[in-house]
Structure formats: structure tokens, C-alpha cells
Backbone as CSV, one residue per row, in Angstrom:
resi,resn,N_x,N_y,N_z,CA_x,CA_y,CA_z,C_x,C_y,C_z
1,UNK,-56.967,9.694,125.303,-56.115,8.543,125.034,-56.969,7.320,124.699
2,UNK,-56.300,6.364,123.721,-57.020,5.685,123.409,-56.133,4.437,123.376
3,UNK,-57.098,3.025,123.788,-56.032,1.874,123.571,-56.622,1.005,122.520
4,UNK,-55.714,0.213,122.215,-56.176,-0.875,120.938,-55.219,-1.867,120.850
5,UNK,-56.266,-3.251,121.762,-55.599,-4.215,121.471,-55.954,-5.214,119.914
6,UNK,-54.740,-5.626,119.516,-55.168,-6.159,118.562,-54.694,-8.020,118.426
7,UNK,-55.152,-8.706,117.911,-55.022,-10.390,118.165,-54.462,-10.622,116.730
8,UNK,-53.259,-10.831,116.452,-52.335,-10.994,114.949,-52.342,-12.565,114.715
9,UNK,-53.224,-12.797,114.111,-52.927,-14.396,113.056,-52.309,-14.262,111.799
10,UNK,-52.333,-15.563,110.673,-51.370,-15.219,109.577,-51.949,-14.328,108.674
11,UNK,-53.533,-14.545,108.657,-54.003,-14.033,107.639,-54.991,-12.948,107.819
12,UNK,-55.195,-12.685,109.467,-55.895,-11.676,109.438,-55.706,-10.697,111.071
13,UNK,-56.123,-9.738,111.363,-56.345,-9.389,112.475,-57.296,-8.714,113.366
14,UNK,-57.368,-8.970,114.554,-59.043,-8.505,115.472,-58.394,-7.336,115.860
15,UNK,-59.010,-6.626,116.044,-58.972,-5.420,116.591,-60.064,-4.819,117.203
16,UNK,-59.227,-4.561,118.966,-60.759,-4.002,119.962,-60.393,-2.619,120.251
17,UNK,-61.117,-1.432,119.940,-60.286,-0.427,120.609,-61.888,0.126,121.805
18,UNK,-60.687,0.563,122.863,-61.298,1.269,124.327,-60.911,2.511,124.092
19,UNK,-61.781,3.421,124.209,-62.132,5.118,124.581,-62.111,5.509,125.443
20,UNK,-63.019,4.532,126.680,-62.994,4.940,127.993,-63.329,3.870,128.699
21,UNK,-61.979,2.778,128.786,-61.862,2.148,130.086,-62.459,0.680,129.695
22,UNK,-61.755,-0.034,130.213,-62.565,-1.345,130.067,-63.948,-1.607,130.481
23,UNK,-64.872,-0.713,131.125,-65.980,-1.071,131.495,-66.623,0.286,129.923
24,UNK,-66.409,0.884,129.160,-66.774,1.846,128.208,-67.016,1.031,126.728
25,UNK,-67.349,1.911,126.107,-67.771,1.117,125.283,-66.601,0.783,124.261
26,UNK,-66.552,-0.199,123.638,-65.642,-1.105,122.890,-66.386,-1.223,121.052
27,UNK,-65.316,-1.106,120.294,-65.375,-0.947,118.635,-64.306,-1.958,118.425
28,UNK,-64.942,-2.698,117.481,-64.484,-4.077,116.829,-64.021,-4.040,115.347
29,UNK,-63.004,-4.154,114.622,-62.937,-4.387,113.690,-62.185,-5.487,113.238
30,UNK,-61.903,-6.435,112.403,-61.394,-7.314,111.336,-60.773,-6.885,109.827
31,UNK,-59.152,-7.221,109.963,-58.875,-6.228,108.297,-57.833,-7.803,108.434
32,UNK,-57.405,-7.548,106.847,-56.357,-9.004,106.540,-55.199,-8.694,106.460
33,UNK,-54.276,-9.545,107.523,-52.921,-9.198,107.380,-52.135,-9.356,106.430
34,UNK,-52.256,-7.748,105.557,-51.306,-8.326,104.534,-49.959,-6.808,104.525
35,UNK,-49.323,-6.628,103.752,-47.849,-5.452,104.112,-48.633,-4.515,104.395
36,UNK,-49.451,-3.676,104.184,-49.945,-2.431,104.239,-51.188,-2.382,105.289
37,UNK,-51.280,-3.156,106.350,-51.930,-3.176,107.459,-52.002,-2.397,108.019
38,UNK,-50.616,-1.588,108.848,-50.482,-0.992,109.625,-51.307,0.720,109.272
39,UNK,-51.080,0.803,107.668,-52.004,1.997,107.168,-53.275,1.761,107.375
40,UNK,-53.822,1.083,107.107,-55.483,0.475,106.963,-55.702,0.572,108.487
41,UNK,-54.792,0.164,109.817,-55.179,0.348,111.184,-55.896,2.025,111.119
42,UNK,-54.625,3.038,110.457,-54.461,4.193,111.525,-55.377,4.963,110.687
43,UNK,-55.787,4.405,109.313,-56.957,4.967,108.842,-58.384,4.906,109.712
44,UNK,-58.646,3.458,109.911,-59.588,3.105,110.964,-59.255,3.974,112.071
45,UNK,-58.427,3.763,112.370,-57.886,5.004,114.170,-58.821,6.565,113.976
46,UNK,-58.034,6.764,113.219,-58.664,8.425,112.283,-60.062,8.471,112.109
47,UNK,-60.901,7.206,111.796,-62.328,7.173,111.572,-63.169,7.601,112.574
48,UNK,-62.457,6.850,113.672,-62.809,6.780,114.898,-62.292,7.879,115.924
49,UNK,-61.438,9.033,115.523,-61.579,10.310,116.132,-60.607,10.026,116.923
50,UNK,-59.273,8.879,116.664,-58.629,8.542,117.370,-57.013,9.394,116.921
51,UNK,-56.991,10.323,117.222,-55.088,10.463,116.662,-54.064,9.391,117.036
52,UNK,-53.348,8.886,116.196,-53.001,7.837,116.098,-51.856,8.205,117.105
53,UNK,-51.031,9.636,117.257,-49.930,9.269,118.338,-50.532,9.187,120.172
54,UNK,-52.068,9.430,119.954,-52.426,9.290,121.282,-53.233,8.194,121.409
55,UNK,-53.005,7.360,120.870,-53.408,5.693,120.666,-51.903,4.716,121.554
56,UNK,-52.199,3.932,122.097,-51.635,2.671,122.554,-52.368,1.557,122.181
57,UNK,-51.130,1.093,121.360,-51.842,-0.490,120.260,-50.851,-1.325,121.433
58,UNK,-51.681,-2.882,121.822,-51.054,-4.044,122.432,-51.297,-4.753,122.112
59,UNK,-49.868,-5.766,121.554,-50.129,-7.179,121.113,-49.064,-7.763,121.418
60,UNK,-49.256,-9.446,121.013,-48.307,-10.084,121.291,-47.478,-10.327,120.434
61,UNK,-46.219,-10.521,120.039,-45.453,-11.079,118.882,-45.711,-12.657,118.700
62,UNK,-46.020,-13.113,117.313,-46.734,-13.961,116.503,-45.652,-14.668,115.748
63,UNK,-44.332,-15.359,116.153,-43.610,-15.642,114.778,-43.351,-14.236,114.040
64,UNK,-43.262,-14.393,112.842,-43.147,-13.103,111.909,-43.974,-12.598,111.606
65,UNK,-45.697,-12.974,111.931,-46.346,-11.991,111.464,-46.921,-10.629,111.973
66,UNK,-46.457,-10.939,113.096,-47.059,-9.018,113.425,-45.802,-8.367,112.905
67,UNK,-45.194,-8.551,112.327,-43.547,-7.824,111.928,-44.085,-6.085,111.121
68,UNK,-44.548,-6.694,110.292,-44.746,-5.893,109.139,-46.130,-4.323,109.892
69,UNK,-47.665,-5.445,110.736,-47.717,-4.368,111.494,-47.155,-3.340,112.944
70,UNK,-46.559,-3.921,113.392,-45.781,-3.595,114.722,-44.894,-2.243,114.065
71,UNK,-44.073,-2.612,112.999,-42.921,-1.428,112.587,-43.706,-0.591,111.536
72,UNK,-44.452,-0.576,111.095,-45.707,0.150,110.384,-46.237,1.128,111.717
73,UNK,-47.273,0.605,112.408,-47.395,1.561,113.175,-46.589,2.214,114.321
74,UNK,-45.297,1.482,114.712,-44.177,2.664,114.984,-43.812,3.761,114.066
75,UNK,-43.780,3.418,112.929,-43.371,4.800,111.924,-44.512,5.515,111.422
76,UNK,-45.854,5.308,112.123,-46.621,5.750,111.984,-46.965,6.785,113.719
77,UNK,-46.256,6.474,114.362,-46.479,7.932,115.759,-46.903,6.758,116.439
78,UNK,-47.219,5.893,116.108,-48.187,5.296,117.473,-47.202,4.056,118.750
79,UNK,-47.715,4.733,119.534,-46.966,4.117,120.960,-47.533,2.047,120.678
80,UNK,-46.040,1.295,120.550,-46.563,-0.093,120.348,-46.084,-0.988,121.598
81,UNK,-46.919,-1.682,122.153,-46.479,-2.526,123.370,-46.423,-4.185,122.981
82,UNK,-45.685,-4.135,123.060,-45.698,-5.966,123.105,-45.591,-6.762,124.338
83,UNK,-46.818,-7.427,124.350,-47.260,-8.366,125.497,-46.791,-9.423,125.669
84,UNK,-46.220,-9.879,127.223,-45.439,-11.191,127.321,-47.129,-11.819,127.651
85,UNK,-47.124,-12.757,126.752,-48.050,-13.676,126.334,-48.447,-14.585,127.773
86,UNK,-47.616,-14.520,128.358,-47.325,-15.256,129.607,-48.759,-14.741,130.800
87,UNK,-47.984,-13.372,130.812,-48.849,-11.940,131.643,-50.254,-11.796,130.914
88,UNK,-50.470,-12.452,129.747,-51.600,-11.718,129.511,-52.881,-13.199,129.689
89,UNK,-52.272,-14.061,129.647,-52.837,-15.170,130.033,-53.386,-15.137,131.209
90,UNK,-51.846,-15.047,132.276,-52.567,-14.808,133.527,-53.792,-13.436,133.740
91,UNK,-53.321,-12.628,133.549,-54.381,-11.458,133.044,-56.008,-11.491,133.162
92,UNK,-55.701,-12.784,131.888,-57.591,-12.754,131.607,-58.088,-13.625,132.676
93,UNK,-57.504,-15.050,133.363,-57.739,-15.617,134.468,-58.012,-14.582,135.344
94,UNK,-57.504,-13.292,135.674,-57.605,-12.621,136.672,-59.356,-12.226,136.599
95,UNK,-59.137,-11.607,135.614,-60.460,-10.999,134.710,-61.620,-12.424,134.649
96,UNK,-61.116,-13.400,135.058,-62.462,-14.301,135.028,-62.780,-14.444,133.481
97,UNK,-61.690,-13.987,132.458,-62.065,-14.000,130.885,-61.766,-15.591,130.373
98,UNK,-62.407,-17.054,130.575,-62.244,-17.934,129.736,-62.092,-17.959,128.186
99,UNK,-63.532,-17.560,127.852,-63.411,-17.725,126.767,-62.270,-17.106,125.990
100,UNK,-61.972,-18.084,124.936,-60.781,-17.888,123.817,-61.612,-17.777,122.260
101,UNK,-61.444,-17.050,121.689,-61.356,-16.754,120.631,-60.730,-15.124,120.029
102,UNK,-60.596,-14.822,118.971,-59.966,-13.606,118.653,-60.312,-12.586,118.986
103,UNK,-61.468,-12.207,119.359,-61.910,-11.141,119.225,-62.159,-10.683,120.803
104,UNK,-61.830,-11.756,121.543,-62.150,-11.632,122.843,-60.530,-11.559,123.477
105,UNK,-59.592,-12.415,122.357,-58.259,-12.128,122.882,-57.886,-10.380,122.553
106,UNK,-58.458,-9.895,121.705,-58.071,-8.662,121.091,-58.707,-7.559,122.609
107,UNK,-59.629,-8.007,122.814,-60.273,-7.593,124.035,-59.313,-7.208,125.092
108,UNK,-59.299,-8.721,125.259,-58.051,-8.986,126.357,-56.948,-7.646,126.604
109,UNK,-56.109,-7.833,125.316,-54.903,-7.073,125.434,-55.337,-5.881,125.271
110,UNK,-56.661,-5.489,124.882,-56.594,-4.043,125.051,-56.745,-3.183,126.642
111,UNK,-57.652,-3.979,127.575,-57.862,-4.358,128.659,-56.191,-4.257,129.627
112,UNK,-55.574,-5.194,129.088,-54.029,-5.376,129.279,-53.428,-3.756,129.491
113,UNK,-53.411,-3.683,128.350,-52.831,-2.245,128.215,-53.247,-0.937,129.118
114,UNK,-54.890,-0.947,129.031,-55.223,-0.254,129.793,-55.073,-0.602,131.359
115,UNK,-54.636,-1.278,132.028,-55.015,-1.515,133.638,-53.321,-1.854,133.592
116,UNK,-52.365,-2.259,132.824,-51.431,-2.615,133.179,-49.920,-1.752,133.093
117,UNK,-50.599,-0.989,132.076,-49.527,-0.249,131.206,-47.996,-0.675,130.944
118,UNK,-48.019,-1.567,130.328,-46.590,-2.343,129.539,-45.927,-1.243,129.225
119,UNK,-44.339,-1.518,129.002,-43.767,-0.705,128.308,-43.412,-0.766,126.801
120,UNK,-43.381,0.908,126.318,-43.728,0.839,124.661,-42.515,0.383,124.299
121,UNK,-42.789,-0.571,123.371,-41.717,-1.360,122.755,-40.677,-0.485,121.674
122,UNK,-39.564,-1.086,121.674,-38.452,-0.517,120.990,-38.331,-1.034,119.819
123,UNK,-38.130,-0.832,118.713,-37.671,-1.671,117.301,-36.242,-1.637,117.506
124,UNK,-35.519,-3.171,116.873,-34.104,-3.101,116.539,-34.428,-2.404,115.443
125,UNK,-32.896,-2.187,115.702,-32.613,-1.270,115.086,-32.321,-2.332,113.460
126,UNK,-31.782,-1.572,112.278,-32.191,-1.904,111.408,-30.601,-3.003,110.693
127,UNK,-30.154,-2.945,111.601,-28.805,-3.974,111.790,-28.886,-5.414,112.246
128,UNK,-29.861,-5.213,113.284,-30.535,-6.631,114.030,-31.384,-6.922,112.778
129,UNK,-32.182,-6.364,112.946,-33.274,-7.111,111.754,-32.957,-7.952,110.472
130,UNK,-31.476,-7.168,109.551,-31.232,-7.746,109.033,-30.132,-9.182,109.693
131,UNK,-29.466,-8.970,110.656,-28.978,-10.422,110.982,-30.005,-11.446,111.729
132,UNK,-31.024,-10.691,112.483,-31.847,-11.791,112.246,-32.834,-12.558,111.090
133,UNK,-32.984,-11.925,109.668,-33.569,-12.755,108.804,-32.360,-13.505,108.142
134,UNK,-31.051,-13.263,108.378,-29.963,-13.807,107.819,-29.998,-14.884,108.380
135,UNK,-30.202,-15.099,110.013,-30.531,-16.462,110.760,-31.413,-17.214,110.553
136,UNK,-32.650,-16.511,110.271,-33.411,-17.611,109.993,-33.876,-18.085,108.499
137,UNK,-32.842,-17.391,107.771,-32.418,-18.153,106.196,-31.232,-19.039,106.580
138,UNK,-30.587,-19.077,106.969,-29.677,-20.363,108.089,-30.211,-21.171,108.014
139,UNK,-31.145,-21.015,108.780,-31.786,-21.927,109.913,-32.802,-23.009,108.416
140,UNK,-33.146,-22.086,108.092,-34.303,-22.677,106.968,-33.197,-23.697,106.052
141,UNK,-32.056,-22.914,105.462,-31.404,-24.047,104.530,-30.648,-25.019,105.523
142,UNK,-30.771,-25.050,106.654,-30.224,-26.557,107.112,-31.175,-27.688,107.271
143,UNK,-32.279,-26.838,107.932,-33.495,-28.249,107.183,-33.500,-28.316,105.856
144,UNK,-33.507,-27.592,104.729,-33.888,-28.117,103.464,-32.520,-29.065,103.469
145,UNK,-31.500,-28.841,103.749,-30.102,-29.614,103.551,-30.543,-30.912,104.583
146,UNK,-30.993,-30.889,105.568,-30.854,-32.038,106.411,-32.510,-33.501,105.307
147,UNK,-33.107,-32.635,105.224,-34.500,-32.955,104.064,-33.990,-33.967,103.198
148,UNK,-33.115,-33.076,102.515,-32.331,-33.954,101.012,-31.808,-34.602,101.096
149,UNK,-31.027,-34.596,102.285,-29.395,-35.698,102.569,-30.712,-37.350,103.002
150,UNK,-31.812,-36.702,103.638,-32.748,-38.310,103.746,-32.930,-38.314,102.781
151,UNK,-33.719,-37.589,102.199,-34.472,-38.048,100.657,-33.030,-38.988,100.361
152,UNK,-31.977,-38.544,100.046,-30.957,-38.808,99.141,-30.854,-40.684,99.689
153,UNK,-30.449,-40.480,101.083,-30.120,-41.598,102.171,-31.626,-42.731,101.366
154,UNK,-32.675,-42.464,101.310,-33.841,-43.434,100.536,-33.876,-43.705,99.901
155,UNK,-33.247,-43.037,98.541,-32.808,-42.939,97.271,-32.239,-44.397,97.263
156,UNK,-30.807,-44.440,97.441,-29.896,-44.791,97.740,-29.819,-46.528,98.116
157,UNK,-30.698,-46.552,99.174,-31.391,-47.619,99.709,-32.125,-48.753,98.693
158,UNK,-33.406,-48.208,97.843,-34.138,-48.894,97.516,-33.624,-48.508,95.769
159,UNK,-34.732,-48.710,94.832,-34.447,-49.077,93.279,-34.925,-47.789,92.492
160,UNK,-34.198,-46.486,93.207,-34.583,-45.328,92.783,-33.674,-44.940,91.183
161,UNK,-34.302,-44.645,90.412,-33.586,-44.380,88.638,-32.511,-43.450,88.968
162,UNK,-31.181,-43.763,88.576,-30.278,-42.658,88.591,-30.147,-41.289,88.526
163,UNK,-31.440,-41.446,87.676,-31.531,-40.070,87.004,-32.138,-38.899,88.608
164,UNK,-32.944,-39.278,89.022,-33.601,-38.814,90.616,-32.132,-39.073,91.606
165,UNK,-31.804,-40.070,91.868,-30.598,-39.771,92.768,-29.447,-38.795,92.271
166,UNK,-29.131,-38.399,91.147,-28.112,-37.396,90.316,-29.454,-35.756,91.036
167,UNK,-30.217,-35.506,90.735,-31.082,-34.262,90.589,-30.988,-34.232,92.202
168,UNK,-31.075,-35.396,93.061,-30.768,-35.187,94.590,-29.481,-34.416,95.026
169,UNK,-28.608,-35.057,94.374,-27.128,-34.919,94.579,-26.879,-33.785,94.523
170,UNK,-27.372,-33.014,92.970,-27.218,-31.764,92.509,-27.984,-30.668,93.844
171,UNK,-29.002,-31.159,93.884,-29.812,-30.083,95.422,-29.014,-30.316,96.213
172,UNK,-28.250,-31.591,96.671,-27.290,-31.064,97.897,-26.363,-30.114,97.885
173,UNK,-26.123,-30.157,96.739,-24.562,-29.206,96.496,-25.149,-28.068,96.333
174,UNK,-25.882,-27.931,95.381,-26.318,-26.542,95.915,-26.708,-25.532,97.366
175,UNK,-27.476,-26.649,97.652,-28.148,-25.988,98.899,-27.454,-25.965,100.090
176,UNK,-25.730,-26.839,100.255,-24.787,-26.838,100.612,-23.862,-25.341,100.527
177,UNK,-23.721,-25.103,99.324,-22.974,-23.672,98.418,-23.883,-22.698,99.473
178,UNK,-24.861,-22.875,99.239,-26.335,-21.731,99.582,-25.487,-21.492,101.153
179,UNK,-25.998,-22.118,101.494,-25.644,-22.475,103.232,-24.391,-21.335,103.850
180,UNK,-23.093,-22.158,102.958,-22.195,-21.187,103.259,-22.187,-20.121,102.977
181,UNK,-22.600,-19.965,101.600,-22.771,-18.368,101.183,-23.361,-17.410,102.565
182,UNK,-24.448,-18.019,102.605,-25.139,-16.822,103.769,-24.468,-17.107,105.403
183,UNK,-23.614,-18.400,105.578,-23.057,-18.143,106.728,-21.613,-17.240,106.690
184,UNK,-21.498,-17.173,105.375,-20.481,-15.949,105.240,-21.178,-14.528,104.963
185,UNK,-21.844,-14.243,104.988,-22.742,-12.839,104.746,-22.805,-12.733,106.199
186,UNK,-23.735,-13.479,107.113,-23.880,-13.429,108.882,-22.588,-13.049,109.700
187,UNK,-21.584,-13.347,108.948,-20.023,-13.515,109.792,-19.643,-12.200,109.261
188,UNK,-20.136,-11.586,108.161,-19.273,-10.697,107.633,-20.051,-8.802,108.069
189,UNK,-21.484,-9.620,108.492,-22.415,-8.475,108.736,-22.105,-8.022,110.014
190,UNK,-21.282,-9.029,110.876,-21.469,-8.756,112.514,-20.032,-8.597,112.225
191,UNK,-18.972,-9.314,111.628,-17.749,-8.348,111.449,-17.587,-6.672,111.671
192,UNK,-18.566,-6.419,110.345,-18.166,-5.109,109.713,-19.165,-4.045,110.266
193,UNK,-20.040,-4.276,110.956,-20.559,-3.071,112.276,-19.968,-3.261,113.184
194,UNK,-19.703,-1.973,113.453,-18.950,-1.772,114.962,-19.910,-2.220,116.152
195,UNK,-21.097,-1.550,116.039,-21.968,-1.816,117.387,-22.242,-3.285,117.618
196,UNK,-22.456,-3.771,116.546,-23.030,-5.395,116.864,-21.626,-6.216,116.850
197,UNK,-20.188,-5.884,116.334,-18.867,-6.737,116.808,-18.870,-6.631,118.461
198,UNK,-19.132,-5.167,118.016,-18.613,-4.881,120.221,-19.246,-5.581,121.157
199,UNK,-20.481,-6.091,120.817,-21.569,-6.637,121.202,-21.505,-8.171,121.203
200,UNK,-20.951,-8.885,120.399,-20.976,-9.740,120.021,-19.437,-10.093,120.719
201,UNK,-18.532,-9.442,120.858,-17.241,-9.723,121.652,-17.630,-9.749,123.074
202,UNK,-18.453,-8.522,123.449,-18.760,-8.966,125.003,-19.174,-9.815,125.363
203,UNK,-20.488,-10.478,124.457,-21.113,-12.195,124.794,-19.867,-13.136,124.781
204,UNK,-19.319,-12.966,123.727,-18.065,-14.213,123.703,-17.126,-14.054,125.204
205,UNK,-17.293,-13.257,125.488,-16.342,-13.380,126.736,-16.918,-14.190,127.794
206,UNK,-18.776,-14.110,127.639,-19.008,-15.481,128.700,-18.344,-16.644,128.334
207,UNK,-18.443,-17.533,129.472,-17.707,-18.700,129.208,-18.504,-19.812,128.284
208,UNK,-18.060,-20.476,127.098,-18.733,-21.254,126.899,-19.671,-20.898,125.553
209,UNK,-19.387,-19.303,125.158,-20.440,-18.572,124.061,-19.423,-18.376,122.960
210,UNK,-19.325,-19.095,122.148,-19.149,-18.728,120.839,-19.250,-18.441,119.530
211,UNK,-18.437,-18.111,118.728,-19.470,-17.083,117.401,-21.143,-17.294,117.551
212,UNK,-20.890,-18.827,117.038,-22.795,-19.188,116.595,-23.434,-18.923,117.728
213,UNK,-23.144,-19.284,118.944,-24.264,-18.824,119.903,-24.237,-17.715,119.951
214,UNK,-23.229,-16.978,120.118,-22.843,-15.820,120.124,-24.363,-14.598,119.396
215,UNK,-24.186,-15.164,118.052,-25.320,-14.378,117.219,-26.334,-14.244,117.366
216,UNK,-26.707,-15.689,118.081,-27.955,-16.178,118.136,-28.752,-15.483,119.319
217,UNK,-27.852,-15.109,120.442,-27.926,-14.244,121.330,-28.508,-12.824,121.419
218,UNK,-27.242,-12.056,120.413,-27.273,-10.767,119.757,-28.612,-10.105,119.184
219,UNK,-28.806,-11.757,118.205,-30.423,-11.506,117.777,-31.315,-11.192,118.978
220,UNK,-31.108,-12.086,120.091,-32.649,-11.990,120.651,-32.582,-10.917,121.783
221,UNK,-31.299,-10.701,122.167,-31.289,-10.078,123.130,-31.799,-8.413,122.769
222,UNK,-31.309,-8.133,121.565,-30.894,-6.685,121.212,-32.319,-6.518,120.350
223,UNK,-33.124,-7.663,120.567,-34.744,-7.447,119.531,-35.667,-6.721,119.853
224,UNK,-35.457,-6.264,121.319,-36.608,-4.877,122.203,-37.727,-5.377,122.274
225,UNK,-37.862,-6.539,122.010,-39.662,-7.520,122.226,-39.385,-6.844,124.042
226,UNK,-39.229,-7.774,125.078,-39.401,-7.332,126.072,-38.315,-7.342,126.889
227,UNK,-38.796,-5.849,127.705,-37.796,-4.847,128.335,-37.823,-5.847,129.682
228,UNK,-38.868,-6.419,130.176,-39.479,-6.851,131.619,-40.574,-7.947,131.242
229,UNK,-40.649,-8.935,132.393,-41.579,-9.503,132.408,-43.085,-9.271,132.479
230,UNK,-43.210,-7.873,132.095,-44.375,-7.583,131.879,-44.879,-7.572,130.765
């Protein structure tokens, strides 16, 4: 068995893998996070005499970028843990590990994995995923909408040429149109599955949860990041 923690930034990732044990010897590599990562890992895995379904990879979730490797090497056999960032902090304090940098965080979680054994993470399923990028295309056109309505509000104010306050106007309405469009796609996606309505009716029955929180919920709850505070 083999573990491999790895440290996910935007543009690249550390990778420490252990053979035998955190006191054994340790292999370092650096590849760039780009879609086809998760292949380029399990090639490296393979180099290294590692079969990839008897590998345990640990990391933490990054925003969106471990996305692309996390569900890559699930559909690739390999057991994936995601670390509450929290635990692994305390962790390296335990370990007397100050220093911070990547390659020592990659350390870290491999370390993690081995002495702690997290549980292997679940992917939503492929229903969540899409209502959660539906949310956070939401989320994105209400700042660009909240953006414009100032720009517009400055415009407005001072001795801006008509012609720029009209091209403002026009981005509001659009990006207004935009808005609803996809808050009717979100309403219509959790409509028309059964599993995520049923789901989404049981939250509403707390007191106080409706549609929008409602979703917002659905997303995070049903995302399989973590099972436990571990």
C-alpha cells in the first residue's frame, strides 16, 4: 500500500508519496494543474511500482481546483481522501511540522493519511455537480449585475458621454435576462429529479429554509467533501 499526499494550487501540484511509513523513504514530484492531471499522477504512480488502486491519494479541497484531479483519479481506481484542513493543521503542530511551504504541506497530508486514515471520499453524484456549477454561475452574475448597476450609479453622477451610459444600460439588461435564465434552469433542474426534489422538500420542511437556501444546502450537504470531522 501506498500513500500520496498531494498540495493542489491553481497552477500546479506537490506531490509526496510514502512506501513505507512516514519515517521511510519519501519521492517528490511537481506536474501543472491542468484537465489531464489526474492521468499524468497515475502514470507517475505506475513509474514508481505503485498500482494505482492500492494507492491512497490525500488532499484538501482548494476552491475548484482540485475538481478536475480528485474525480480523475476516482475514475481512475484510486482510493481519494479529502482532508478537513482544520485536522491537518492541527496534525502537523502535533508532528512539530512548522514549516509551510508545498512540498512539506504535500508531506504533511501524506503523513495524514498514513497515521490517521480519513475516510475515502465520495463524489456527488453527477446531479449535484451540475446544480452546483449552476450556483455558482448565479452567484458570479449577481456580482457582475451588482458591478454594473455602480458602474452605471457613476455614470450617471458625473459627465459620462451617453453613448457609455446607453452600453451600461444595455449590460444591465442583459446580464439581468442572464440571471434569470439560469435561475430558471436551477429551479427547473431540482424540479425535474426526483432524488434532489425529495431532498430539497425535506430541507424545506426545516423551519425558516426556503427554495434558495434550500439549494444552497442540497449543494453542500450532498457534496461528500466530508463524512466527519476528520
Amino acid at each position: 500500500m501506498c500513500t500520496l499526499g498531494i498540495d493542489v494550487s491553481k497552477n500546479k501540484i506537490d506531490l509526496c508519496l510514502l512506501t513505507a511509513g512516514p519515517g521511510g523513504k519519501k519521492k517528490h514530484k511537481v506536474l501543472t494543474n491542468e484537465p489531464a492531471v489526474a492521468r499524468k499522477v497515475v502514470d507517475w504512480l505506475n513509474a514508481q511500482k505503485c498500482v494505482p488502486e492500492s494507492v491512497t491519494v490525500v488532499l484538501e479541497a482548494t476552491g475548484i481546483y482540485h475538481e478536475n484531479l480528485a474525480y480523475g483519479l476516482h475514475e481512475a481506481g484510486v482510493s481519494v481522501c479529502m482532508a478537513n484542513p482544520c485536522r491537518v493543521r492541527e496534525f502537523a503542530h502535533g508532528m512539530d511540522i512548522l514549516n509551510k511551504n508545498d512540498a512539506v504541506d504535500a508531506f504533511v497530508l501524506a503523513c495524514y493519511g498514513e497515521l490517521k486514515s480519513p475516510a475515502v471520499w465520495v463524489p456527488p453524484s453527477p446531479e449535484v455537480r451540475k446544480l452546483r456549477a449552476l450556483l455558482r454561475q448565479r452567484d458570479a452574475l449577481r456580482e457582475d449585475v451588482q458591478r454594473t448597476v455602480n458602474r452605471l450609479e457613476k455614470a450617471n453622477s458625473t459627465s459620462t458621454p451617453q453613448e457609455v451610459i446607453r452600453s451600461l444600460e444595455r449590460m444591465k439588461s442583459w446580464l439581468n435576462e442572464e440571471l434569470a435564465r439560469i435561475e430558471k434552469l436551477i429551479t427547473d433542474h431540482t424540479d425535474n429529479d426526483p432524488g434532489l426534489k425529495a431532498d430539497l422538500d425535506l430541507l424545506k420542511s426545516i423551519k425558516g429554509v426556503k427554495d434558495q437556501v434550500g439549494r444552497e444546502m442540497l449543494a453542500l450537504l450532498k457534496d461528500g467533501t466530508f463524512k466527519s470531522a476528520s
